[in-house]
C-alpha positions as a printed NumPy array, in Angstrom:
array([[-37.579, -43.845,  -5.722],
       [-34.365, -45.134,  -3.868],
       [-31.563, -47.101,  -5.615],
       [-31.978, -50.808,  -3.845],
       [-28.836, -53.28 ,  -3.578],
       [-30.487, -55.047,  -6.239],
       [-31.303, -52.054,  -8.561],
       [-27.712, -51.086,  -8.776],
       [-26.471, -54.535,  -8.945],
       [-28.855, -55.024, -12.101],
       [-28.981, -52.03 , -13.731],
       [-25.027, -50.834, -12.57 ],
       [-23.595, -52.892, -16.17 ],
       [-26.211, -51.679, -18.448],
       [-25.924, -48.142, -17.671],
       [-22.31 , -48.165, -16.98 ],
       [-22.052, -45.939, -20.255],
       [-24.111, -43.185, -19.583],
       [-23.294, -42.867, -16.42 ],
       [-19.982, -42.603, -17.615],
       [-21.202, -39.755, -19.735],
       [-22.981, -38.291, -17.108],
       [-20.092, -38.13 , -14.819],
       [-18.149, -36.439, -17.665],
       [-20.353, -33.794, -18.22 ],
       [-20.567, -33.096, -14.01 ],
       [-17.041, -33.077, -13.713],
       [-16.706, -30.128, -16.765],
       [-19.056, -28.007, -14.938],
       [-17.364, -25.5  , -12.841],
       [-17.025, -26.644,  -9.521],
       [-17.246, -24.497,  -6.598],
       [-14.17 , -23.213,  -4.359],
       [-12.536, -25.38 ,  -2.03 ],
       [-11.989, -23.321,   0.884],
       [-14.085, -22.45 ,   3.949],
       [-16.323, -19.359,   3.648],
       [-17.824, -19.868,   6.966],
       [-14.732, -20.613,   8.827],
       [-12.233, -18.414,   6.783],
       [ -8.599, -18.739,   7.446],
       [ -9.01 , -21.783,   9.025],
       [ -6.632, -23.877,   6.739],
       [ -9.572, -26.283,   6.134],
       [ -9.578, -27.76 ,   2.068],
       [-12.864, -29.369,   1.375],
       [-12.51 , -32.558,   0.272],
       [-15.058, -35.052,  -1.73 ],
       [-14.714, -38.253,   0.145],
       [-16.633, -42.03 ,  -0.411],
       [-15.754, -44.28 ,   2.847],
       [-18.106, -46.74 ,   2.475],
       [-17.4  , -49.883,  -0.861],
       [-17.101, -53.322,  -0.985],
       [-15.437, -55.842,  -3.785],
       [-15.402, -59.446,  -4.62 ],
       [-13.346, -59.828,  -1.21 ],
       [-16.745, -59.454,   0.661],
       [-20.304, -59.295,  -1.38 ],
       [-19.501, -57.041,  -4.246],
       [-19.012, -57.658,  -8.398],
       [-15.615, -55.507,  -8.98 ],
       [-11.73 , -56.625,  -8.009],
       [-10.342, -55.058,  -4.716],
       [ -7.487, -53.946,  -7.344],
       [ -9.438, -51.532,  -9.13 ],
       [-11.783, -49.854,  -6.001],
       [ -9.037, -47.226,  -5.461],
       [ -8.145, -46.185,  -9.143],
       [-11.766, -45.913, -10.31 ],
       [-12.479, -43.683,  -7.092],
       [ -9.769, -41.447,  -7.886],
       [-10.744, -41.099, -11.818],
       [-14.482, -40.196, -10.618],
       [-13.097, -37.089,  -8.729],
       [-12.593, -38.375,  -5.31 ],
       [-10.405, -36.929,  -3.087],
       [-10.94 , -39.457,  -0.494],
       [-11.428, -43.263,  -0.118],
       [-12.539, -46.409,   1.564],
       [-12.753, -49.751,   1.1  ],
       [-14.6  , -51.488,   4.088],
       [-15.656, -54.824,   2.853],
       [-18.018, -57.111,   5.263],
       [-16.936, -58.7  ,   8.504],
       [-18.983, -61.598,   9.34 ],
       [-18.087, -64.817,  10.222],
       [-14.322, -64.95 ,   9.023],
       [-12.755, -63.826,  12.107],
       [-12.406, -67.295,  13.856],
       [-12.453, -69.25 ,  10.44 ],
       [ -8.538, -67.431,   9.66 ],
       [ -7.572, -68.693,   6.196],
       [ -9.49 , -71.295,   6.404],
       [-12.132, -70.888,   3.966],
       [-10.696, -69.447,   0.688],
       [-13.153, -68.224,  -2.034],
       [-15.905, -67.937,   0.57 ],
       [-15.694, -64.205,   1.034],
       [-19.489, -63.872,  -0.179],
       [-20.796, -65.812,   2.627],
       [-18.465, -65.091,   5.524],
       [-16.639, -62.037,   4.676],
       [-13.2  , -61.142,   4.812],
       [-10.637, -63.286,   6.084],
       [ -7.016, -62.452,   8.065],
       [ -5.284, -62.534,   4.2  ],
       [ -7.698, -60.461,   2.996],
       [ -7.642, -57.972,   5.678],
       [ -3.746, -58.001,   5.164],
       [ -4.418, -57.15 ,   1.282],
       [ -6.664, -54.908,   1.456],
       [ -4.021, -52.655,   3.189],
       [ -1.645, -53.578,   0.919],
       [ -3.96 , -51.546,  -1.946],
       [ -4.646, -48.836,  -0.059],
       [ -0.91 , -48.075,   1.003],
       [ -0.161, -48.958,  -2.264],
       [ -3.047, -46.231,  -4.076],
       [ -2.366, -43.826,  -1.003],
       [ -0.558, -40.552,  -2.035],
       [ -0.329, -37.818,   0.857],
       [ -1.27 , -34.557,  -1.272],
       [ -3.216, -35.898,  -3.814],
       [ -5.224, -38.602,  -2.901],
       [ -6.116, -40.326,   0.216],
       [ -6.902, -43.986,   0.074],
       [ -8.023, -45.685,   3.383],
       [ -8.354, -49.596,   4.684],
       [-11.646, -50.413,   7.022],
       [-14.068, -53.227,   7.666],
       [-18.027, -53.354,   7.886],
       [-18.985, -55.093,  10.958],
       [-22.23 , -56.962,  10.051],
       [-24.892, -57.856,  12.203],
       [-28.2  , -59.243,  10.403],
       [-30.045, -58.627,  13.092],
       [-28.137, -55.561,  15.307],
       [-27.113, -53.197,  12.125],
       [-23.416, -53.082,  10.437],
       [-21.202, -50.536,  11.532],
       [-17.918, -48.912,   9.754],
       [-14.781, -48.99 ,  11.212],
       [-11.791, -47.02 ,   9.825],
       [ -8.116, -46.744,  10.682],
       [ -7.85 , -50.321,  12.538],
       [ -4.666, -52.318,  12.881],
       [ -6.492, -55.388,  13.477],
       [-10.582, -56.264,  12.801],
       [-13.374, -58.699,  14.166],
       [-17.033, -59.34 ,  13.358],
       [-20.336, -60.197,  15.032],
       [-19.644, -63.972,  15.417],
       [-16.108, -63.05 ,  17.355],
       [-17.809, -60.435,  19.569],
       [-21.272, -61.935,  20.115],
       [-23.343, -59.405,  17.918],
       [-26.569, -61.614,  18.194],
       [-29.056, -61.93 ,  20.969],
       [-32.753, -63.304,  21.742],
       [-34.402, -59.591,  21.77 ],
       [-32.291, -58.019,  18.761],
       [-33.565, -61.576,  16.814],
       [-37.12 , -61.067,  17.89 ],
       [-37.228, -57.423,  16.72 ],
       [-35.937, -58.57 ,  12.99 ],
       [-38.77 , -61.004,  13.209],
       [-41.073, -58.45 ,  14.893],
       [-40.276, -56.009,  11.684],
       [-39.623, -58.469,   8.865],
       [-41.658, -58.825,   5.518],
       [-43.831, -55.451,   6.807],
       [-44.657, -55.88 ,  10.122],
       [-46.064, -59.82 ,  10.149],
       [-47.798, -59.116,  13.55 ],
       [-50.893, -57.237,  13.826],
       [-49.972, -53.235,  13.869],
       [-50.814, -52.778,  17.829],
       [-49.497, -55.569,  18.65 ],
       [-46.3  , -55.539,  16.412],
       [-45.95 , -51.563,  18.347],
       [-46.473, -52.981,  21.868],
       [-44.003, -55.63 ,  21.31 ],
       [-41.221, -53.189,  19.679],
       [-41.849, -51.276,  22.573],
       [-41.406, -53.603,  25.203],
       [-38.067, -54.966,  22.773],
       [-36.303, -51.223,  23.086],
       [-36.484, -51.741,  27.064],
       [-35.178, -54.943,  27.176],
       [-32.025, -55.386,  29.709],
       [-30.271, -57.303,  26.405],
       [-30.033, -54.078,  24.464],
       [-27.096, -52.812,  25.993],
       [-25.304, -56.128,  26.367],
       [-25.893, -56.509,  22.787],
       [-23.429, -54.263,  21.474],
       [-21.063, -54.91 ,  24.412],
       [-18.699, -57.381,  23.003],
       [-17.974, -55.236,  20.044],
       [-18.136, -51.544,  22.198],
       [-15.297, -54.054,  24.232],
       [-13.313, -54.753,  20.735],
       [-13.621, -51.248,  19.645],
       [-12.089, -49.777,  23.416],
       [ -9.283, -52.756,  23.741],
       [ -5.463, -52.026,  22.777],
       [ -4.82 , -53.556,  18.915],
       [ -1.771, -55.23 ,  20.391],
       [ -4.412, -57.533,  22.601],
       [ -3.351, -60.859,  22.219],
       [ -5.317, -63.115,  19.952],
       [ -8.738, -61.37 ,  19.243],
       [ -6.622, -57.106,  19.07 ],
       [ -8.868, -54.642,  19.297],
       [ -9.596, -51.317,  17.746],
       [ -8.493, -48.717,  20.058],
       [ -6.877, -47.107,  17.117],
       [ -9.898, -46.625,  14.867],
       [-13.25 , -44.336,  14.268],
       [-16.512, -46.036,  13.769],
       [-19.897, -45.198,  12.32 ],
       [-23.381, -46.172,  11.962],
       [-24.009, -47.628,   8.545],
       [-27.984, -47.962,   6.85 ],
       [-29.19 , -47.03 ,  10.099],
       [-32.454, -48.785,  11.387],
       [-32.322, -51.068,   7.901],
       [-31.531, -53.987,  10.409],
       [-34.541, -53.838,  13.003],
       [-31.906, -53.875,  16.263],
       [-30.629, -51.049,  15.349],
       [-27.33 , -51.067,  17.18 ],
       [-29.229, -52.446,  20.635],
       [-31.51 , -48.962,  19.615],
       [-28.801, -47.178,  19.952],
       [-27.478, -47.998,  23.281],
       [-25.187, -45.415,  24.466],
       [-21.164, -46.252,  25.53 ],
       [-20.184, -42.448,  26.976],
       [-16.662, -44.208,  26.542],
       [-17.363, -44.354,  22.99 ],
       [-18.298, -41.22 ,  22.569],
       [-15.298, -39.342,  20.819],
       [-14.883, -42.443,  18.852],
       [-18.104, -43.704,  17.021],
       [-17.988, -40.308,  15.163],
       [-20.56 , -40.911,  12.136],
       [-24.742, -41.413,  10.972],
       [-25.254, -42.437,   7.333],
       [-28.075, -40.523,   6.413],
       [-27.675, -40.966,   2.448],
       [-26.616, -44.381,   1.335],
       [-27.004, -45.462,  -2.226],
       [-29.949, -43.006,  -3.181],
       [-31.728, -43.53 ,  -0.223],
       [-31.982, -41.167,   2.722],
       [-32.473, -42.196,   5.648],
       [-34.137, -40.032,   7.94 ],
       [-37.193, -41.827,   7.114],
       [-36.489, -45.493,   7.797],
       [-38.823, -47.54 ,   9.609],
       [-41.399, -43.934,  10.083],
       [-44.04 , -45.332,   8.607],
       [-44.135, -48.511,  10.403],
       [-43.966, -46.256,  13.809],
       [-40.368, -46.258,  14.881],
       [-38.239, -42.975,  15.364],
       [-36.613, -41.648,  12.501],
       [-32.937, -43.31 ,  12.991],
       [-31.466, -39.35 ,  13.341],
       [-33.691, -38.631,  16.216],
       [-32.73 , -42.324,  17.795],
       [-29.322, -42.131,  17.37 ],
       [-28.679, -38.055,  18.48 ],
       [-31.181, -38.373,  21.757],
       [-29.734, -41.39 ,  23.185],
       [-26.414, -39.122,  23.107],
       [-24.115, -39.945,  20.228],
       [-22.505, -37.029,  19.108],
       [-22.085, -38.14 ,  15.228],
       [-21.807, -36.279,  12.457],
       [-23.317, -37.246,   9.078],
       [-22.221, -39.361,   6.241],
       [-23.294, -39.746,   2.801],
       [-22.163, -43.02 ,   1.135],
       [-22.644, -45.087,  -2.126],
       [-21.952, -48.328,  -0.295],
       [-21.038, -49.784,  -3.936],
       [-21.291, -53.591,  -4.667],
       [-20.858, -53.197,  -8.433],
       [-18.4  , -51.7  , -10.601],
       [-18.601, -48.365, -10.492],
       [-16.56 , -47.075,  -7.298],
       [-17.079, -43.302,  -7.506],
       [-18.933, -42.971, -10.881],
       [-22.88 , -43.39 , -10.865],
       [-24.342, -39.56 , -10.296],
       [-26.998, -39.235,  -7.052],
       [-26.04 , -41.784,  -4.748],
       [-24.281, -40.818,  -1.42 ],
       [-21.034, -39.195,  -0.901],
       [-19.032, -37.144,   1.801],
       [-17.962, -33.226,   2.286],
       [-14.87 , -33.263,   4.651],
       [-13.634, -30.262,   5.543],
       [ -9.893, -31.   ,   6.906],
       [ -6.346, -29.425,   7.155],
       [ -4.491, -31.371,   5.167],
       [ -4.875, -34.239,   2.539],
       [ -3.739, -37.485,   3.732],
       [ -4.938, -39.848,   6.239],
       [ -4.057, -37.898,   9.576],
       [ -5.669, -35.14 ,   7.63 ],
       [ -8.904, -36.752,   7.166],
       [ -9.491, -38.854,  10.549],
       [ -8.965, -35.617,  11.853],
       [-11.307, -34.015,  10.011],
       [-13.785, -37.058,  11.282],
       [-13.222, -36.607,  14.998],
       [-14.086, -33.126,  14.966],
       [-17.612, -34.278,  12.814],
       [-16.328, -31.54 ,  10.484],
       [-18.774, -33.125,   7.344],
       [-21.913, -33.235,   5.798],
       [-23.904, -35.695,   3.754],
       [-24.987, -35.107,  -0.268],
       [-25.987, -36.68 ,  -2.988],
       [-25.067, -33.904,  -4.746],
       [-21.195, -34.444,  -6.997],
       [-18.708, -31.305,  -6.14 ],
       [-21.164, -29.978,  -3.728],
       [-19.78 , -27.548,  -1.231],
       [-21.671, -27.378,   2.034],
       [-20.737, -25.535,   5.519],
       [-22.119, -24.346,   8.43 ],
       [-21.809, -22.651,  11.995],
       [-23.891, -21.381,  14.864],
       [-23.051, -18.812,  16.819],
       [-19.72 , -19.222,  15.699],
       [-19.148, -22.407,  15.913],
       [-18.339, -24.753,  12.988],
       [-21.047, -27.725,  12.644],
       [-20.318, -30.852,  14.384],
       [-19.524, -29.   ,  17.245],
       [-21.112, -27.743,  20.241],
       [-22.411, -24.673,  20.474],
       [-22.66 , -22.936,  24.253],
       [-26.473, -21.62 ,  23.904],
       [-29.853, -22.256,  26.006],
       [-32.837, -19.882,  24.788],
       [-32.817, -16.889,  22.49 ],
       [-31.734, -16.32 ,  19.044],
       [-29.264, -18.824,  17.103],
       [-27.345, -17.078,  14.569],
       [-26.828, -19.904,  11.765],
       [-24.364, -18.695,   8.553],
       [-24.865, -21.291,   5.784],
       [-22.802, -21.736,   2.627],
       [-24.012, -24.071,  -0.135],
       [-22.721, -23.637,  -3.804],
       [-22.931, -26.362,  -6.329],
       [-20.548, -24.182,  -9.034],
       [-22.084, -22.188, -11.318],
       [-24.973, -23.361, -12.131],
       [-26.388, -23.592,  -8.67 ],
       [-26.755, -19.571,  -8.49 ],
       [-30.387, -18.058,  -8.66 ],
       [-31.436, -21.91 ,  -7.597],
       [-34.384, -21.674,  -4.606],
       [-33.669, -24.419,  -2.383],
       [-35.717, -24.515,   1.39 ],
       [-33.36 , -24.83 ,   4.724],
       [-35.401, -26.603,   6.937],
       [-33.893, -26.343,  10.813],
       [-34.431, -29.188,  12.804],
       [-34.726, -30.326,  16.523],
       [-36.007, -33.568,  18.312],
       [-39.282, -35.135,  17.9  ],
       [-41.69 , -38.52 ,  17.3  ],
       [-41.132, -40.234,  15.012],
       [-39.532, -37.505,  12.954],
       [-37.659, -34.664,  13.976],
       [-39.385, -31.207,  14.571],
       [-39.29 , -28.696,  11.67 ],
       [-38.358, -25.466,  14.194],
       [-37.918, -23.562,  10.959],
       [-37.671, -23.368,   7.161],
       [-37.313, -20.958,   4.475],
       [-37.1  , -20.817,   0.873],
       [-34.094, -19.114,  -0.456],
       [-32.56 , -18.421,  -3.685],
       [-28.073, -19.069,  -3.702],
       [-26.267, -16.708,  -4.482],
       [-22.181, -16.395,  -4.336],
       [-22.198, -15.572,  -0.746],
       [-23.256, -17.457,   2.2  ],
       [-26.3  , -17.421,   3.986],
       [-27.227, -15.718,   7.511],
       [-30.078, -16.691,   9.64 ],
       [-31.536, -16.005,  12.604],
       [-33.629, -18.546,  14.106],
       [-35.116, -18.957,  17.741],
       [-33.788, -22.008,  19.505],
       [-34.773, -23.285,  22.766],
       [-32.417, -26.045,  24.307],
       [-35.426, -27.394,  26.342],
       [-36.932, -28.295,  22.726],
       [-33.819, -30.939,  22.01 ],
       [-30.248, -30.882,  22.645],
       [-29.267, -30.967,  18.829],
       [-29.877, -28.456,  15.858],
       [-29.444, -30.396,  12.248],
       [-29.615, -27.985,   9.017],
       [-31.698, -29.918,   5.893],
       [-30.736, -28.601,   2.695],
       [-34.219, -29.696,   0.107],
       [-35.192, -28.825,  -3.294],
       [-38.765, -28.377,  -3.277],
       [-39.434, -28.571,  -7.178],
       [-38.09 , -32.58 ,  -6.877],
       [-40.207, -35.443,  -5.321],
       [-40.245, -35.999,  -1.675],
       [-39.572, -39.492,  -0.288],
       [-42.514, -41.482,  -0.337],
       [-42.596, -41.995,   3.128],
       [-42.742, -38.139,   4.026],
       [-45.714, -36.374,   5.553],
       [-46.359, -33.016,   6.661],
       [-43.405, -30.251,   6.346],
       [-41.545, -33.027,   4.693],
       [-43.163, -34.206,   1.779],
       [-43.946, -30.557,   0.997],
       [-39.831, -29.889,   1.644],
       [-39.234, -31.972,  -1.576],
       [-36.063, -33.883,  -2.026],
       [-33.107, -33.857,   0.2  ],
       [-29.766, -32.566,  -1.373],
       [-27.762, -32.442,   1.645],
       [-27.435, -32.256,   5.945],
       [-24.937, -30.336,   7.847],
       [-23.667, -32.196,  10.876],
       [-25.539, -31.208,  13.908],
       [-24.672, -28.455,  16.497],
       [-24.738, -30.224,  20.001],
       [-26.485, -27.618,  22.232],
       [-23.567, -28.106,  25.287],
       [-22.237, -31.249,  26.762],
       [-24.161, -34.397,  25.486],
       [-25.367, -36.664,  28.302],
       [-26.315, -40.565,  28.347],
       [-30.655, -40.494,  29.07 ],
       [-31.655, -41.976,  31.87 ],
       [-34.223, -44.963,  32.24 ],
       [-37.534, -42.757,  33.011],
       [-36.433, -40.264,  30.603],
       [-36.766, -42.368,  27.783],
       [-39.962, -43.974,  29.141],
       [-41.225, -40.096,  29.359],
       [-40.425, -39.615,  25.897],
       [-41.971, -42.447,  24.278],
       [-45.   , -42.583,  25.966],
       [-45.611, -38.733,  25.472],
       [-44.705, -39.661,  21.118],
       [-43.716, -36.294,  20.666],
       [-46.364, -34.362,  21.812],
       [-44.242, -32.173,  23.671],
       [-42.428, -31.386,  20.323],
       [-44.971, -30.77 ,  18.141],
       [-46.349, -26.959,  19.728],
       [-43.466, -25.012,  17.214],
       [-43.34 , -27.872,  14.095],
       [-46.243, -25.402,  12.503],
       [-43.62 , -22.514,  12.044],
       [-43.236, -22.771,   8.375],
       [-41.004, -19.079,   7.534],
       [-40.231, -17.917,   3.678]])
């Protein structure tokens, strides 16, 4: 079952010790290489990164001063503290002690960046400042590397149809199931959606020497819990001016994944939202920790980078280029390419043959373990299974051949299951028989991503998939 806020808030002090223990015995396994055996000689070091905890400065339990020390004893190689921007932007130091309710503040923003400068150490460890821009209603998003921050109050991150679709998906669907569809529906066309992220989109494209309000011209961004809050980022309402710079998907956060959220209430899985309204993201895996633990508990969320050197201009780096995948899996090495080309990027390729080489070694332990690659493309609600195949690891990478029409989706995202562990309740089909997820590979974009166009999505939703479904029988051992 996933880990809820309030599971790991409870349980997180009672199990403290065995996790503990747990960690221990993970960390004296042997861990797997660090260097690239897809993309050899290209300098790249992987790296085990968290970017996504809070402390008492927003909603969490734990001190700000111990986030970046207990993330570097678990192992981590890389770290963030992005603590909740709410409603403190135009309050300034106004309202001290009220971080739980209104987020950070300017002082605390100015302190949190004093920690990570002061935990930061170019070589060894890389320790970063960022803010959580929280929307109830639209969806929170990430933002690393910013001189200056705002949040949805300061940049007018709620609206009528974004508030209707919370109410429209709250407590279970309170309307009647057609008519709770019809009216989602007729919310993900509304003219609001794209104004609804606007003020933000405006923050994150404006110079951080702006007068007054800055702006975060310097920074990456990324989708956090995506399609937890029912706007879901105006659904996902494309900026192509954006587009190099929101450069992230959390697909596992906590010890949930999120490919499924919202399925099976009817709405697109938030991977197939997100990739075919054109965001060119790459995908995160995060424990989004509001206890004590930064970097300890075992099966919650964390981050492969794969960059060319360890410190910050190492790692944003890394992030621009989408060159990471999402685990839940501690010291798990995972890469990929297609045709050549290392995933996140895009891969020039129409019809035919795809030649996918895929390395995934968990140390040790890991050999003679049969996992199933499942290869995925577009579809309603859930993306099409094109492919998958059991295979047993061994200490070289894999190399597959799989036939991949462009006409069939733009994208191509690699799922990494165990079949022998329980699927997520929510699966059907291909997926509940895939078993648990231990990791994604950022997707290969199949050439230059483009923003849909009205009648296209239309098309799309009123056909739910159909057109997808012809090749999501091709099961291949």
């Amino acid at each position: 079952m996933p880990i809820t806020r309030r599971d790991a808030l409870v349980l997180g002090a009672a199990s403290g010790a065995l996790l503990l223990a747990g960690g221990a015995a993970a960390s004296a396994q042997e861990s797997p290489s660090r260097a690239s055996r897809v993309v050899p000689g290209s300098g790249e070091r992987l790296l085990q990164a968290d970017l996504h905890n809070h402390t008492l400065l927003s909603d969490g339990a734990g001190r700000a001063e111990d986030a970046f020390a207990s993330m570097r004893d678990a192992g981590l190689d890389v770290a963030a503290v992005t603590d909740h921007a709410a409603v403190g932007k135009l309050q300034g130091d106004l309202c001290q002690g009220c971080a739980g309710a209104v987020g950070i503040d300017e002082s605390e923003w100015r302190r949190i960046g004093a920690l990570a400068d002061a935990a930061n150490e170019g070589g060894a460890f890389v320790a970063m400042r960022g803010f959580e821009w929280s929307s109830p209603t639209l969806g929170h998003v990430n933002v690393w590397g910013s001189r200056t921050w705002t949040d949805p109050l300061a940049t007018g991150g709620i609206g009528a149809a974004t508030t209707a679709a919370a109410l429209v998906h709250a407590g279970g669907d309170p309307l009647p199931g057609p008519v709770a569809t019809l009216v989602d529906r007729l919310l993900r066309r509304s003219p609001e959606n794209r104004a609804s992220m606007a003020g933000f989109y405006e923050w994150l494209r404006a110079s951080p020497d702006r007068p007054l309000t800055g702006g975060g011209a310097d920074a990456l961004a990324g989708f956090n819990h995506p399609g937890r809050e029912a706007g879901r980022f105006g659904f996902f309402t494309y900026d192509p001016r954006l587009a190099d710079r929101i450069v992230s998907l959390e697909m596992f956060n906590r010890g949930e994944d999120y490919l499924f959220e919202q399925t099976d209430a009817g709405a697109p899985s938030p991977l197939v939202e997100c990739l075919d309204a054109g965001w060119r993201v790459g995908l995160l895996g995060v424990t989004d920790e509001h206890g004590t633990d930064w970097g300890v508990r075992d099966g919650l969320g964390r981050t492969g980078l794969w960059a060319r050197s360890t410190d910050r201009a190492g790692v944003r780096e890394a992030m621009a280029r989408r060159r990471f995948f999402a685990t839940r899996e501690r010291a798990l090495r995972l890469d990929a390419s297609a045709n050549g080309v290392p995933m996140g990027g895009r891969v020039d390729h129409d019809r035919g043959d795809l030649a996918l080489v895929l390395d995934v070694d968990g140390g040790t332990e890991w050999l003679g373990r049969t996992v199933r690659v499942q290869v995925l493309q577009t579809g309603r609600p859930m993306p099409t299974v094109v492919d998958e195949r059991d295979v047993v690891l061994a200490d070289a990478p894999l190399e597959l051949t799989v036939p991949i029409d462009r006409a069939d989706g733009g994208w191509v995202v690699l799922r990494v299951t165990d079949p022998a562990l329980p699927a997520d309740p929510r699966a059907t089909g291909p997926y509940a028989a895939a078993g648990s997820a231990l990791a994604y590979a950022s997707p290969f974009f199949l050439g230059a991503p483009t923003a849909p166009t009205g009648l296209g999505g239309l098309v799309t939703s009123l056909l739910g998939g159909r057109t997808f479904g012809l090749r999501a029988s091709a099961h291949r051992h």
